[in-house]
C-alpha positions in Angstrom: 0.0 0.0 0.0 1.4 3.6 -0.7 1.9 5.3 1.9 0.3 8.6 2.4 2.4 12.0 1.9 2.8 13.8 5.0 0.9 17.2 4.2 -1.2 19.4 5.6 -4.4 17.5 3.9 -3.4 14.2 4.9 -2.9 15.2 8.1 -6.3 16.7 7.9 -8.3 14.0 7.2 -6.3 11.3 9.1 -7.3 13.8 12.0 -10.8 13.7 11.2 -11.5 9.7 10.4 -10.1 9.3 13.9 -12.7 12.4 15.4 -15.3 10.7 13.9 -14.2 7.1 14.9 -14.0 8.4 18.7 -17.0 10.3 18.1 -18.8 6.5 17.1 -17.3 4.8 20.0 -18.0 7.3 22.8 -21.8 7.4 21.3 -22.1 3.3 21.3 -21.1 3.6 24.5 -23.5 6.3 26.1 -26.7 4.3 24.1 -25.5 1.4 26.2 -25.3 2.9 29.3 -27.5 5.7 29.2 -31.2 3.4 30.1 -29.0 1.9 33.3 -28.1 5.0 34.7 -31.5 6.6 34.1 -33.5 3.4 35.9 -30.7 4.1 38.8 -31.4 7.6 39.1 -35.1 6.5 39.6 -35.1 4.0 41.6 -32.8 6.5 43.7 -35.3 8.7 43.8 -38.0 6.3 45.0 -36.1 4.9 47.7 -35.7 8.2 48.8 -39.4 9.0 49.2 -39.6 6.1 51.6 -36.9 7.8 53.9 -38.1 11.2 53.9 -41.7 10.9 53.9 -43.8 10.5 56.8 -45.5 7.3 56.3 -48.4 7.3 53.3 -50.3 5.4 51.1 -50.1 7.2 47.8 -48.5 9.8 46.3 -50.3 12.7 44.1 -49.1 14.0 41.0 -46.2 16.2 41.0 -46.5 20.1 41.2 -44.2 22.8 40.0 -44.3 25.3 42.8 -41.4 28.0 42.5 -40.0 25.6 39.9 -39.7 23.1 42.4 -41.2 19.3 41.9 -43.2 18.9 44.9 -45.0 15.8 45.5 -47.9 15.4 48.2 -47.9 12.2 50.2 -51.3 10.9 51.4 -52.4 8.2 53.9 -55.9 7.0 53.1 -57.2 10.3 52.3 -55.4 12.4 54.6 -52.7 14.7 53.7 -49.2 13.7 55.8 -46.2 15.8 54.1 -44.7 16.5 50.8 -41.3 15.7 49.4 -39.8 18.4 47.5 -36.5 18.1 45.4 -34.4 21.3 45.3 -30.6 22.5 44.4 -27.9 24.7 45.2 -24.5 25.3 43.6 -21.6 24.8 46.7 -17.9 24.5 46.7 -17.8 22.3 43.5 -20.9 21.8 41.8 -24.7 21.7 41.9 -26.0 20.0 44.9 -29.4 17.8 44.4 -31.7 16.8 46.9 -35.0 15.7 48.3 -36.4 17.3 51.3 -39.1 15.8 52.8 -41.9 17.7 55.1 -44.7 16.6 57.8 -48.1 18.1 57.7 -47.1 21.0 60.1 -44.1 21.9 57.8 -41.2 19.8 59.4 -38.4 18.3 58.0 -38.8 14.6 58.1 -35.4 13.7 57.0 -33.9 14.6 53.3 -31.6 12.7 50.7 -28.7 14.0 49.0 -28.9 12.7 45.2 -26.4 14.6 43.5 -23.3 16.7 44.7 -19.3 17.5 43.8 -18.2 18.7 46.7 -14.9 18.0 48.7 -14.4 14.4 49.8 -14.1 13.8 53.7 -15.1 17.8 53.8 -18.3 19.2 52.1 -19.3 15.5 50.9 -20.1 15.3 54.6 -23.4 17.2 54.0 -25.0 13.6 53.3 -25.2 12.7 56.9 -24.4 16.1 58.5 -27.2 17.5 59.2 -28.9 14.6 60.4 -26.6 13.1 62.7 -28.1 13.2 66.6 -26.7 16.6 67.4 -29.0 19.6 68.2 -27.3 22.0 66.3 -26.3 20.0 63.4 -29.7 18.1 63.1 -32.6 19.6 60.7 -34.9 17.0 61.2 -38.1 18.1 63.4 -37.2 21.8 62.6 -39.4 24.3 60.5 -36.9 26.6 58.6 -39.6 29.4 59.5 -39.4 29.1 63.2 -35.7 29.2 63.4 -32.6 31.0 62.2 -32.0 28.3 59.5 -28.6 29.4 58.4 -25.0 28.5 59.4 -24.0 29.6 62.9 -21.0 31.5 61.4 -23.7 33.8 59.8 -25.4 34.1 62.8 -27.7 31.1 62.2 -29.1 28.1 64.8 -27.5 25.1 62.4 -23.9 24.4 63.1 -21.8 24.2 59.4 -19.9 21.3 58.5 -16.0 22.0 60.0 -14.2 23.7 56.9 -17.0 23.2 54.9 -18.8 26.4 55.2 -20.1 27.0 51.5 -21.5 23.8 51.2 -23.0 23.8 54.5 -24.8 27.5 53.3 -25.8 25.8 49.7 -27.1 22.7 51.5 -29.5 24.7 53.8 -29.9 27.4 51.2 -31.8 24.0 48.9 -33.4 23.1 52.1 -34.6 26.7 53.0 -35.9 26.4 48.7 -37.9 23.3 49.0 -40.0 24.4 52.1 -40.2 28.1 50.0 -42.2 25.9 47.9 -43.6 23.1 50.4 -45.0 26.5 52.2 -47.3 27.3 49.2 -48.9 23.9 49.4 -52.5 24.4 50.5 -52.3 21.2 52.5 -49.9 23.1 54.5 -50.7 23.0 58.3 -48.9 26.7 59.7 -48.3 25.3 63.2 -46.5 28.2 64.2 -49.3 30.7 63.3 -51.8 28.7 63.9 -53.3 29.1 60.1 -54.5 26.1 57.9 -55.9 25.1 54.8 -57.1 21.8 53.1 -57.3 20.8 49.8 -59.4 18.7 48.3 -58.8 14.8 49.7 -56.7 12.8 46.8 -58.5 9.3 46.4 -56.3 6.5 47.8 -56.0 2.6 46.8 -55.5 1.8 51.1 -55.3 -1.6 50.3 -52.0 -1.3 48.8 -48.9 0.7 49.9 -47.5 3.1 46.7 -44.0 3.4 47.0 -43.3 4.5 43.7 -42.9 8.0 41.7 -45.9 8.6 39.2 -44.2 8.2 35.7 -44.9 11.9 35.0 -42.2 12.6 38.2 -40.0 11.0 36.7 -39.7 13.5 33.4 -39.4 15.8 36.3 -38.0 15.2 38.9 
């Protein structure tokens, strides 16, 4: 075979055969792996429901509220909570989670589903603020009857040690989702004594739903 001349063109278009080639390969790849990581996200999402929802029957369908997903959790027909997935950018990258709220607007417990930050520092924000400390744990609070911001801006939640900005995004998502969980007209205003209730969502009690509605999926 004669061998190509080494020119600019050549050059060129051996350049581009192997762009393309690479180009192929790293698509074949993604096809293969895209449907796995998708159903992973998923069922990541669902088993978080379970852990930060007070206990429920079924689930509505999902809300945008402040461009939030918020979903309503039910038992029989009454309303118990919400779960509400939010974001914040930290110290390296967008943090993801799902908050989840009682019927008097307190934090349940919460799941971290995405985040970038610092490993043995800001990733810490997984279990952080849910350890049994007072300071450190959010569960059982309402972000509106407390100073829900880091205690090195004056705040009643103790940061993670060196691990201030993503202690602020973490709460600042938090602080987000019950924005939103607030506007909920199942909302039960403990504090100020104000309530409202929505129409009763009709219930199959004689199973237990522990999965998203297909439409939360597209969005949450």
């Amino acid at each position: 075979m004669k061998r190509l001349e080494s020119n600019l063109l050549n050059m060129v278009l051996v350049l581009t055969i192997s762009a393309l080639f690479a180009a192929g390969a790293l698509a074949g790849v993604y096809m293969l792996t895209e449907e796995p990581i998708r159903l992973a996200k998923e069922n990541k999402k669902q088993e978080a429901l379970k852990v930060v929802l007070p206990e429920f029957t079924c689930l509505s369908e999902p809300e945008i509220v402040n461009d939030l997903v918020v979903v309503k959790a039910y038992n029989n027909d009454e309303f118990v909570g919400a779960a509400v997935e939010s974001s914040a950018v930290g110290f390296s990258g967008e943090i993801k989670l799902i908050v989840g709220f009682d019927a008097e607007g307190k934090i349940v417990n919460y799941s971290v589903l995405e985040q970038y930050e610092t490993p043995g520092l800001g990733t810490k924000i997984v279990d952080w603020f849910k350890t049994d400390k007072n300071r450190q744990n959010i569960c059982g609070l309402n972000p509106s009857q407390v100073n829900f911001t880091v205690d090195k801006d004056g705040g009643d939640i103790d940061a993670i040690t060196a691990s201030t900005i993503s202690s602020r995004a973490f709460l600042a998502a938090v602080q987000a989702a019950y924005q939103a969980y607030a506007n909920n007209p199942d909302y039960v205003d403990s504090y100020s004594g104000a309530s409202a209730q929505a129409d009763a969502l009709p219930c199959d009690t004689d199973s237990l739903q522990t999965t998203l509605p297909d439409s939360i999926n597209k969005n949450f």
